[in-house]
N, C-alpha and C positions, 0 to 999 in steps of 0.2 A: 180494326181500331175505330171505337164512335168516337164522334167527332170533342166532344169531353175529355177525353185519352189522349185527342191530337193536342188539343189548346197545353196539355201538363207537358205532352213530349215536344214539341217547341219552346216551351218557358225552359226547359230543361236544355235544349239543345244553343240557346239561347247565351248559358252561363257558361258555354262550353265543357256542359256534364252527359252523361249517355244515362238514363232512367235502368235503376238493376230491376230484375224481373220480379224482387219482393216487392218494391213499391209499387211497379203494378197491378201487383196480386191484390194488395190494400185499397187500391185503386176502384178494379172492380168489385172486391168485397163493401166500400164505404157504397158505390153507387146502387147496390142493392139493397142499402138498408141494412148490411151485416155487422155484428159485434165483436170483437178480437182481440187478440194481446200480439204482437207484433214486439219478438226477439232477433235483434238485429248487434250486429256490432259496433263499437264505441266506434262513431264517425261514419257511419255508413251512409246515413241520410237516411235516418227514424222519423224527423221533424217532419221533412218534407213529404213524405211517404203518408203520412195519418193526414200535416195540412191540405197537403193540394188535394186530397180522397174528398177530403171534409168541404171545401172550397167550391169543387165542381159539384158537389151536389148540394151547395146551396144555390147555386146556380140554375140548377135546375130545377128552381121553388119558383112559380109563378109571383111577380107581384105585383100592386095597383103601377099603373103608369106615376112616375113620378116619388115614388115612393122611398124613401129612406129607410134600408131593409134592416129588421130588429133584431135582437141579440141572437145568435143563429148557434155558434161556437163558445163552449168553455174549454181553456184549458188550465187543469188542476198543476201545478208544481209544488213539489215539496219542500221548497225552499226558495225565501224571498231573493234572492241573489240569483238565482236563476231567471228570475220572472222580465227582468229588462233582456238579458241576454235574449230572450223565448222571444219577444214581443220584437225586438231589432230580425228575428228567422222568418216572423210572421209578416210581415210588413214588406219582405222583398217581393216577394210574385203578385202583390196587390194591382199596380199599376198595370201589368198586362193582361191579368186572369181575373179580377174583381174589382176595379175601380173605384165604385163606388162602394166597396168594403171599408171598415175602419177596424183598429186593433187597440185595446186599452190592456192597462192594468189595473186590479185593484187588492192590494194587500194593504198590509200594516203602514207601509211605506208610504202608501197614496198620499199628496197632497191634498190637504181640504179641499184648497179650490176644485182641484179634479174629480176628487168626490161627490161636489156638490154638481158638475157641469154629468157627473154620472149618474146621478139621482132624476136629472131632468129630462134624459136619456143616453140609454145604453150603447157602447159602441157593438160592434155587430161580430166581432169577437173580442172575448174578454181572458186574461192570463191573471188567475188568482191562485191561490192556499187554501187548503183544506178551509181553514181557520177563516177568512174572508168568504167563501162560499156559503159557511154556514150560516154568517150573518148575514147575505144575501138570502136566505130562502128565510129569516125571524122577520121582513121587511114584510110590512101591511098587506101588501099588494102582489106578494112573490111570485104566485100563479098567473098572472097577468103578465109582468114582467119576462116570464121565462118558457112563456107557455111558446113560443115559437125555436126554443134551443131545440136541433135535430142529432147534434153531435158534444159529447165529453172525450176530452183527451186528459188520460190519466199519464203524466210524463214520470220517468223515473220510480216505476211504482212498484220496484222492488227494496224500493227507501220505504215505502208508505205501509205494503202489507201488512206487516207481523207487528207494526203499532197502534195505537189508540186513535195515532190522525188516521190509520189506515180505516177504522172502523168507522171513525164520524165519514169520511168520503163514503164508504158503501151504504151507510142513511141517506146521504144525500143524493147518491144516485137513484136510492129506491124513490126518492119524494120526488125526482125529477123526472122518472118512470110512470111512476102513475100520472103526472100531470101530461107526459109524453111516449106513449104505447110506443111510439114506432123510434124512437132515442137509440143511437148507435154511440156504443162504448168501447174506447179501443185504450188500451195499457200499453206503453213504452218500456222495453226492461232491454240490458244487453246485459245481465249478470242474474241468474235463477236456475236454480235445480231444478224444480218442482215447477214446470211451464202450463202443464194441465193443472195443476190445484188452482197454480194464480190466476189465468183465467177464471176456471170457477168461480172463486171467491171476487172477483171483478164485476162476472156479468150476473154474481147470483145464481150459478147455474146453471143461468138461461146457456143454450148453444152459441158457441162461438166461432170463429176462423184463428186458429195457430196458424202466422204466420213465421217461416223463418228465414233471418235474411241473414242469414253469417255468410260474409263477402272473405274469399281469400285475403288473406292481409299477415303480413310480415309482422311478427311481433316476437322480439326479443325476451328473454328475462333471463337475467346474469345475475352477477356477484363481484361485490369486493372485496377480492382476499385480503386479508389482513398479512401485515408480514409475521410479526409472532403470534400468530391465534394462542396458546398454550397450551396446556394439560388439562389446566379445572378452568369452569365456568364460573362466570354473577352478573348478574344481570348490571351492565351498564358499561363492563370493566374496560372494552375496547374503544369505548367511546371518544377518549382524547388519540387514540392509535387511529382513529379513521378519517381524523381532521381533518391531513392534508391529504390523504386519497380523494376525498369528498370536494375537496376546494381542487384539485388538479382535473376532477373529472367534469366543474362546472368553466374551468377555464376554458376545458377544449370545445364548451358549445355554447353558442349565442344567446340560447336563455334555456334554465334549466328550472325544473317543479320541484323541493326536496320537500316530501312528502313526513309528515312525523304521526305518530298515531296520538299523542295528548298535545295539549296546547304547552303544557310546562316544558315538554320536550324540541315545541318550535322554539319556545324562547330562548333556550339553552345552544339550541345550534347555529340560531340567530347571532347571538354573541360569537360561539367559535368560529362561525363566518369570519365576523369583522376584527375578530381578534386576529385572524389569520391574514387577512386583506384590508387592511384599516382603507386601502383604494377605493373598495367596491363601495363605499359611503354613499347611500344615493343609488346603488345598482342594485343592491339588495332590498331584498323588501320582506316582511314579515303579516303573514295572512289568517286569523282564525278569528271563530266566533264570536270571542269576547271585545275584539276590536270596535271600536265607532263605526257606524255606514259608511262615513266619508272616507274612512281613512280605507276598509277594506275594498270601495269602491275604485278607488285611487290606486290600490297596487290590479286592480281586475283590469281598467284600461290601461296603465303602464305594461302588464301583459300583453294585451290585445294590440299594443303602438308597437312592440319590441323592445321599449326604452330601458325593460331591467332585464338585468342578467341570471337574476334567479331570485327566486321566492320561495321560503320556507315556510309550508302552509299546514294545516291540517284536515280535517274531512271536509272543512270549509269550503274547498276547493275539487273535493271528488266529482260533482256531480253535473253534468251536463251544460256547462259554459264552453266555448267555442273559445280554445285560445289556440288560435291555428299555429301563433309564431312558435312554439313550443316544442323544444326538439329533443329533449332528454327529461327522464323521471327519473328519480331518485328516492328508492322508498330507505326512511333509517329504521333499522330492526325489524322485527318481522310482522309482515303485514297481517298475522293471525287469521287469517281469512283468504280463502281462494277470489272470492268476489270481489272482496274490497283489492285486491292484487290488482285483477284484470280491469276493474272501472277505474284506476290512477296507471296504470299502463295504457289507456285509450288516451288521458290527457296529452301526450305525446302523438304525433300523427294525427290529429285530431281532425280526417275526414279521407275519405276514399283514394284507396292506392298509395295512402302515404304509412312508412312503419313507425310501428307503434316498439319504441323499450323502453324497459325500467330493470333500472340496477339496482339490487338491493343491499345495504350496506351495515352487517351486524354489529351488532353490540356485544354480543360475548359468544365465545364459541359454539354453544349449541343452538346458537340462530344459522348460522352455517348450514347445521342442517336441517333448518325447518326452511333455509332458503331454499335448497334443493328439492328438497320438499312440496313447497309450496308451487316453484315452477313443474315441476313432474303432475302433481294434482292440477293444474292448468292444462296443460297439453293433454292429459285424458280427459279434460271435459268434469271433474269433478266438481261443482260449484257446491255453492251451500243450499239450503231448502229455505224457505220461510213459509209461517203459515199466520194463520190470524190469528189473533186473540180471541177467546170462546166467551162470547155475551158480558164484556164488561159495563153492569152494571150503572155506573157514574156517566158514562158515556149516554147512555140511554138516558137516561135522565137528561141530562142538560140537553139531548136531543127531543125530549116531549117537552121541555120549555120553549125551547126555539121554534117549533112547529105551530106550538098554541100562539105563539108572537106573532108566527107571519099568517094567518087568517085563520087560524084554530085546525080543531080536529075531530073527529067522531071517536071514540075509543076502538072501536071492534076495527073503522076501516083501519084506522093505526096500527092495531095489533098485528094486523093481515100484511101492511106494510114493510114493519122491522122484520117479521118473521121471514120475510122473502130474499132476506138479506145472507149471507152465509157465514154472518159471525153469530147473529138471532134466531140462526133456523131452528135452533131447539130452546128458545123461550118458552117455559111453563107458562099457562093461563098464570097459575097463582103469583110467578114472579112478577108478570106483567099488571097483574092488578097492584103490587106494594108499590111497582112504581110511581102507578097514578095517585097513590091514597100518597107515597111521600114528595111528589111536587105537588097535590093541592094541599095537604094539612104539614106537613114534615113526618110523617111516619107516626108512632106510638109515644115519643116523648115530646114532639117539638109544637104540638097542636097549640100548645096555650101560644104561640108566638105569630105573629100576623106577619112578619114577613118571612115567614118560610109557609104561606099559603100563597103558594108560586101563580097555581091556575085554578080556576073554578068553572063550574057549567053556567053556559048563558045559552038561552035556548037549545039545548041540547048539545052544544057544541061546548068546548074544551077549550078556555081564552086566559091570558094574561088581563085581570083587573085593574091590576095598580101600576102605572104610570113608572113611579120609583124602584121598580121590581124589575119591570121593563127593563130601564135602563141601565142597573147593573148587572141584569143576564146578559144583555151586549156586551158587556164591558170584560166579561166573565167567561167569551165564548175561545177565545185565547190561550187557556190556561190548561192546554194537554199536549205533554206533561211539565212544565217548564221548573228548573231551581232559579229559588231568589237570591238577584242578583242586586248589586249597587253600583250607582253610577261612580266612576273614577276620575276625578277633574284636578286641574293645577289652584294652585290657591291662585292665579290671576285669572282663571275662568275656564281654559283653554278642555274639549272632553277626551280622552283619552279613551275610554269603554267600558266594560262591566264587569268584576270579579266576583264569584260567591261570596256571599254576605258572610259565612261561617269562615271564612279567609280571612275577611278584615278582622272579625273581631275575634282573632286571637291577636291581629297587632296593636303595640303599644307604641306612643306617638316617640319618634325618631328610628322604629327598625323600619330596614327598609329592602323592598323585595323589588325581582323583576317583571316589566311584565310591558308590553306593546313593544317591546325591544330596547327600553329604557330603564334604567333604574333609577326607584323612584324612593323618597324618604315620605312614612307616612307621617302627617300632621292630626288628622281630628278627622270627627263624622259628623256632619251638622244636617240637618233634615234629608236623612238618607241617603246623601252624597259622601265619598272618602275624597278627601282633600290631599292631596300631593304636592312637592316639590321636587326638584330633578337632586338626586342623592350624591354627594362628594365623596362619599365609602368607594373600592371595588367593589365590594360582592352584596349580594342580601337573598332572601329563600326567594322560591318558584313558587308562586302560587298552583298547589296542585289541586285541582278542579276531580268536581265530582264524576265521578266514573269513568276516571282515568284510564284502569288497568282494563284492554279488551282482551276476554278469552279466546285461548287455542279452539277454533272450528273442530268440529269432529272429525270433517274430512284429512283438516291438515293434521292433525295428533293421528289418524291414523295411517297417512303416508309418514308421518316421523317415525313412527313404530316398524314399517316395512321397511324404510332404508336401516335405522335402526339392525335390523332381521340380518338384511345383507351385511350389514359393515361386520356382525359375528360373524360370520361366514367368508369375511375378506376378502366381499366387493364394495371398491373403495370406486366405483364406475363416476362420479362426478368430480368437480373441480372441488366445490365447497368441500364433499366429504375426503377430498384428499388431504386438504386443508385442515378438518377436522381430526384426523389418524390418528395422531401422537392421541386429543384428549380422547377419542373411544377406544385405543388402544389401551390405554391407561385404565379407562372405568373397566373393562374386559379383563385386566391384569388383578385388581383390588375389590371385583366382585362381579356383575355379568351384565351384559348390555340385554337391556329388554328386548322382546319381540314381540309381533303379533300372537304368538302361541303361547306366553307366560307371561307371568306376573312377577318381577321382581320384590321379594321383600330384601329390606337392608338390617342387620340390627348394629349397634354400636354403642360402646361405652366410654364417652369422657369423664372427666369432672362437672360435666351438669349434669348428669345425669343415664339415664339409659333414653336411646331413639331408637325409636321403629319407622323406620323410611317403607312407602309404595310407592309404585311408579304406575298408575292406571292410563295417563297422558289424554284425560280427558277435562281439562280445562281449569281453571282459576275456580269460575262459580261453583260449578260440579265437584270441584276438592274442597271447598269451606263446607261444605253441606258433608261429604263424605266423610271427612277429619273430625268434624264434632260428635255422626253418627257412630263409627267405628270407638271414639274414647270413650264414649256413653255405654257401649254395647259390652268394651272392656274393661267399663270400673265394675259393671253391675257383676262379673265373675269375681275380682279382686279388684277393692277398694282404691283407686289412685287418685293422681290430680297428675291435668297433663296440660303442659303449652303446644300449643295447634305452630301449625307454618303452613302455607300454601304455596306453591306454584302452577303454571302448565303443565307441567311434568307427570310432580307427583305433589304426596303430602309427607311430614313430618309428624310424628306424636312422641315428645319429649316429656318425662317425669323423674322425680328423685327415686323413684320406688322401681323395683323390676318390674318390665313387662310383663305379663304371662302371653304369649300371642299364639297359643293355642289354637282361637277362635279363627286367627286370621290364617295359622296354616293348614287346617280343616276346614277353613274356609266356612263356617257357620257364621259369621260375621256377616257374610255377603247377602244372606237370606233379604228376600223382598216381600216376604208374608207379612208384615206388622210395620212396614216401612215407614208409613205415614204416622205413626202414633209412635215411633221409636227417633224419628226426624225430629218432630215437633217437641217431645220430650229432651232431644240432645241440646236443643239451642233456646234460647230465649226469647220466642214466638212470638210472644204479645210484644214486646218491644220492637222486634224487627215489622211484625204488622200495624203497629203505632204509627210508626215512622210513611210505611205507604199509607197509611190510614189520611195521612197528610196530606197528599196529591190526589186519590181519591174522593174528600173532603170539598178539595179545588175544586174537581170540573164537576164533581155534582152540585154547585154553587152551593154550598153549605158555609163558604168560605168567601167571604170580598173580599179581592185583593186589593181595593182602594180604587180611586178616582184618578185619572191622567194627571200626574205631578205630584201626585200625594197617596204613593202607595204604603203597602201597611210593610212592617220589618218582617222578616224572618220569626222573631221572639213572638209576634204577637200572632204570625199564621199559627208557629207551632202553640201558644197558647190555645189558641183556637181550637185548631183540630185535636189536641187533647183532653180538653174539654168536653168537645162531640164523643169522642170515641171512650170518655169514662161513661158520659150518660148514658150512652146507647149499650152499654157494656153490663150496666145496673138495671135500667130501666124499658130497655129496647132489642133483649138478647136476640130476637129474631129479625133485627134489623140485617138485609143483604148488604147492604156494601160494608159492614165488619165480616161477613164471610169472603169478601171479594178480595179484601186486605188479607185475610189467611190465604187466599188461594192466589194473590199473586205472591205474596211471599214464595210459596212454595214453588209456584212456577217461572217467576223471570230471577228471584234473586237467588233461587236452590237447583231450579231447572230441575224439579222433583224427577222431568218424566225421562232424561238423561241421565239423573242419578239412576233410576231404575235400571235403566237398559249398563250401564258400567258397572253396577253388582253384580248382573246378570252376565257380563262380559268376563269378569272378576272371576267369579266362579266357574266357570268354562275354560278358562287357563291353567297352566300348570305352572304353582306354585315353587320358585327359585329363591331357597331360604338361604342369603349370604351373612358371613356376621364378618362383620369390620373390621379391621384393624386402625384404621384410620379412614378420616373423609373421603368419601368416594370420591370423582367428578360430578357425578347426579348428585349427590346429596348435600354436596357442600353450597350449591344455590338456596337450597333451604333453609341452611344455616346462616345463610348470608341475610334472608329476609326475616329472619326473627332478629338479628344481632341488629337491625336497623330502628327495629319495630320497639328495643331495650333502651334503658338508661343505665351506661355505665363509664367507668374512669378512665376506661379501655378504650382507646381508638377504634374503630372498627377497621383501618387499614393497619394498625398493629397485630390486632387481634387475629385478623386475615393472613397476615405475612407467617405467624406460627404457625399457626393449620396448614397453610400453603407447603411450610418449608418440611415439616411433620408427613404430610402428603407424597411430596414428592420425592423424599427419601425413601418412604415405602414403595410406593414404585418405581426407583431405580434398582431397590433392593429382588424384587418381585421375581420370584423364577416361574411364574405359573406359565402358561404359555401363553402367547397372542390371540392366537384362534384355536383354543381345545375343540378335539373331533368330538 
């Protein structure tokens, strides 16, 4: 052991902790100057492991007698909330191992004044965002400034991959590469499939050190039985049957995480909490994004003190904050994700030797068994993949402005730069030349406009001119991907947080919705604020927020499919799926439970119509693209019109007209020869690419979002960007970021390239054509999300109780067998 390795194993011995042999392995891979992605377990000690690596080999930098050593350490986090947590981890071993180190932050958050005392110099390690780094390197002097960083720590960087901030971070490591050849880059993840790609895509390629530090650890995942689970499913329907399990399970421990997947859904169990315990007033506490800083800060240390007894949170709360008091998770419905499971089951035991459980508590019966599910796909290690986004366009762009900000650029060595990147490694010369021609002119339509002639050549180099240009590309480096939001305040002043703007302005002054845990009566909108008072009604709607609904993973749809498999076969081997019987006993009686090896088709005749049910159980996104394709594929044989329905599951195609589904039981429907031209024709392309055309628009600064206090509305961004995307539509058809809008349509909101492979899946099964008699189990969730999506006279829990009672007389009546051989 050198004596470097002793000072780490004493600071450790120190805290009365024993150093596991991953961290030393980091240990001597940092002191070598090596680059790495370092997979460890929720609590294991990741921090420590990359810091003190990082630490002792600044250590080991010669420097002047007397000297104040300069910015040595970045660490990137993805998220501001984490960033104090990081800097209070960074800050303990200073006083015995580097004294005369310092530890800053600098986000969104920073205080001026700190900003300005960092402007004058730099602490000697610094914890920023994506989005604040970048503005660090558009800084005059950036190479100067940074030219002594030896080490990037990317924490949580299987948050950051497969997005857009994932790709501004790998620019930026390249620019802080070239300034620093010998730069050690190390990735934080305890949740990734794909461990060699994300390296890759980390160091560029360059060779790395995989370290893995999975530490034995005890970690639970259960279930809460419901006492009536029933027969048929809908999404939501157990919801008030889980109240009091949920509130008995947080009684029996001292503080407890209840985990929800959207924010409408924290606000709703928020309430059922204190409806349940009007006590816990004051112990409860309610945690997500849209919340004020202060206030989410506020329930972050009330965790950290013990003081509450639980908090209903959202992803807000997934990711790498130390709340050691923390001794039960509670995830409500299913966590659609193996990943997202095991990163809020670390929240619990939150550090070495102590157990980690999360109980997960359904919402309607076939969460049951995507619970079973989801724990099975855990314990073998099935995690999900993530990969990068391929050369987003916009992103690059607002990256060759930033670069010409902070001391310009040469074109060729730039090019040589991005390309070494592994989201750019396959940038064309010629893409790479539009770029430059549209930050200095605007492209082919926007020349006549002087401020969209971003950069220009001054002696040969590549510089921001104008001053005003300048300042709101800073202003502007922010904006990937964000929805416009509005601030929410009391008419006495008091701030509350931030709701989509397309929320409020559907309300009219006196309805009144929930939302921070309160209900609120709306009054008016006056320079972009919504004005509030506290509501005297019971009830009012949930604001539900964009991109609420998160898709079933592939992994977990394909362990639902294999229990699925078994339950035909009449192994009922878990609790959930015991619990489950009656309702897959049931859909087994009235038509057939799917498997891995087939395809269930459903057909049925009510009074609306004729329905053609599939069950592919590949996802939400993946069924809206599939459903539109498949009705396109079947008008073009015979004329129809059809209403779509989606779930997890499957899809729905509902019409007055008979089916013909010929195609779909020959399975010629499935074909992937003409996909792309048979997709884009089903749905209405240009509108869905309009729409990103919008956020694209953003980060290639084509778009101001306005000045601190006086940002621009939603109406006028979207004015805006439709604007751009007509002209360039008429006047600019060779414009790339209108190809970038078709091609992420296709790929994040169709997941073209998973539609692919579920056609392909689709037609390798063997076709199980049932016709109905009545609503299945599986099918009747489908009907339940179009009856929501209608306007009618009909209650939908009337409407539901017929179907229900229609339902469940056919199978009591049902003589088919349980499990046919």
């Amino acid at each position: 052991m050198n004596s470097q390795h002793r000072l780490a194993e004493q600071w450790f011995q120190a805290q009365g902790w024993q150093p596991f042999d991953f961290q030393r392995e980091v240990w001597t891979a940092l002191a070598a100057g090596r680059s790495g992605l370092l997979h460890a377990t929720t609590g294991a000690g990741k921090t420590y492991a990359v810091w003190l690596g990082a630490l002792l080999r600044g250590r080991s930098r010669v420097m002047p007698a007397g000297a104040k050593p300069p910015l040595q350490v970045i660490w990137i986090t993805p998220m501001r909330a984490l960033a104090a947590d990081t800097e209070r981890a960074l800050l303990r071993p200073l006083p015995e191992i580097a004294p005369q180190w310092s530890v800053g932050l600098r986000t969104g958050d920073t205080p001026s004044a700190e900003r300005a005392r960092q402007d004058r110099r730099w602490p000697t390690a610094l914890v920023t965002t994506p989005e604040s780094l970048s503005l660090m390197l558009a800084r005059e002097h950036a190479r100067e400034e940074l030219a002594q960083v030896h080490t990037v720590v990317v924490d949580e960087w299987h948050e950051l991959i497969a997005s857009k901030r994932g790709v501004q971070v790998q620019l930026a490591l390249a620019r802080l590469r070239r300034w620093n050849p010998g730069l050690s880059t190390w990735g934080l993840t305890a949740t990734l499939g794909n461990l060699e790609q994300a390296m890759e895509v980390l160091l560029a390629s360059k060779q790395g050190v995989l370290v893995r530090g999975r530490i034995d650890k005890s970690l639970v995942i259960d279930t809460l039985i419901p006492h009536e689970p029933g027969r048929f499913s809908w999404a939501g329907h157990l919801g008030a049957q889980m109240q009091q399990p949920v509130v008995d399970e947080i009684e029996r421990s001292a503080s407890t995480l209840v985990f929800t997947n959207t924010r409408s859904q924290a606000e709703i169990w928020y309430q059922m909490l204190l409806e349940a315990r009007p006590d816990w007033a004051g112990l409860v506490a309610l945690h997500h994004g849209s919340l004020d800083k202060e206030v989410r800060e506020w329930v972050e240390l009330g965790l950290k003190e013990g003081r509450l007894k639980a908090v209903v949170a959202t992803s807000s709360l997934d990711l790498g904050v130390d709340f050691a008091p923390v001794e039960r998770v509670l995830q409500i419905g299913s966590p659609k994700g193996v990943a997202r499971l095991l990163q809020r089951a670390g929240r619990s035991g939150h550090a070495p030797g102590r157990p980690s459980r999360v109980t997960l508590v359904p919402t309607h019966t076939l969460e049951l068994v995507e619970a079973a599910a989801a724990r099975r796909a855990a314990l073998l290690g099935r995690i999900e993949k993530r990969t990068s986004p391929d050369k987003p366009l916009d992103v690059l762009v607002q990256h060759l402005v930033t670069v010409a900000l902070g001391g310009g650029f040469q074109s060729e060595a730039l090019y040589e730069e991005v390309r070494s990147t592994y989201a750019y490694a396959g940038l064309a010369p010629h893409e790479w030349q539009w770029a430059l021609r549209f930050v200095e002119r605007g492209g082919e339509s926007l020349s006549a406009y002087p401020e969209y002639h971003r950069v220009a050549q001054v002696d040969g180099i590549w510089r921001v001119p104008d001053r005003g240009i300048a300042r709101r590309h800073k202003l502007s480096i922010g904006t990937i991907v964000a929805d416009a939001t509005m601030q929410v305040k009391y008419l006495s002043g008091g701030r509350i947080g931030s709701i989509e703007e397309s929320f409020i302005a559907r309300l009219r002054k006196g309805d009144c919705f929930l939302f921070g845990g309160r209900l609120l009566e709306f009054i008016r909108v006056q320079d972009l604020v919504a004005y509030v008072k506290r509501a005297e009604r019971k009830s009012g709607a949930v604001p539900r927020w964009n991109g609420s609904k998160m898709p079933l993973s592939t992994e977990m749809g394909d362990m639902v499919q294999e229990l699925l498999g078994a339950a035909r076969q009449g192994q009922f081997d878990a609790p959930e799926l015991q619990a489950a019987r009656d309702m897959l006993q049931t859909q087994q009686r009235l038509s057939r439970l799917p498997t891995p090896e087939t395809l269930l088709v459903e057909r049925y005749r009510s009074r609306e119509g004729h329905h053609l049910y599939l069950y592919p159980f590949a996802g939400r996104h993946v069924h809206i693209g599939l459903a539109s394709l498949l009705a396109w594929r079947l008008s073009r044989h015979q004329p129809n019109t059809f209403s779509l329905s989606v779930n997890d599951y499957g899809l729905e195609l509902l019409s007055a007209l008979p089916i013909d589904a010929e195609a779909v039981l020959d399975k010629s429907a499935f074909d992937t020869g003409a996909l792309l031209e048979d997709v884009l024709a089903s749905l209405n392309s240009s509108e869905l690419a309009q729409r990103r055309f919008r956020e694209i628009a953003r980060v290639a600064g084509l778009i101001f979002t306005g000045y601190p206090g006086a940002p621009k509305s939603m109406k006028q961004l979207q004015a805006s960007s439709s604007l751009f995307f007509e002209v360039f539509r008429k006047y600019d058809a060779g414009n790339l970021l209108l190809s970038q809008a078709d091609q992420e349509v296709l790929s994040q909101e169709l997941d073209i390239r998973r539609l692919n492979q579920t056609l392909t899946a689709m037609a390798a099964r063997r076709i199980e054509d049932v016709q109905l008699e009545h609503p299945s189990p599986l099918s009747l969730p489908l009907m339940v999300e179009r009856f929501r999506e209608q306007l009618s006279t009909e209650k939908l829990a009337d409407r539901l109780e017929r179907l229900l009672k229609e339902a469940h007389r056919a199978a009591a009546d049902s003589e088919v067998p349980e499990v046919p051989t």
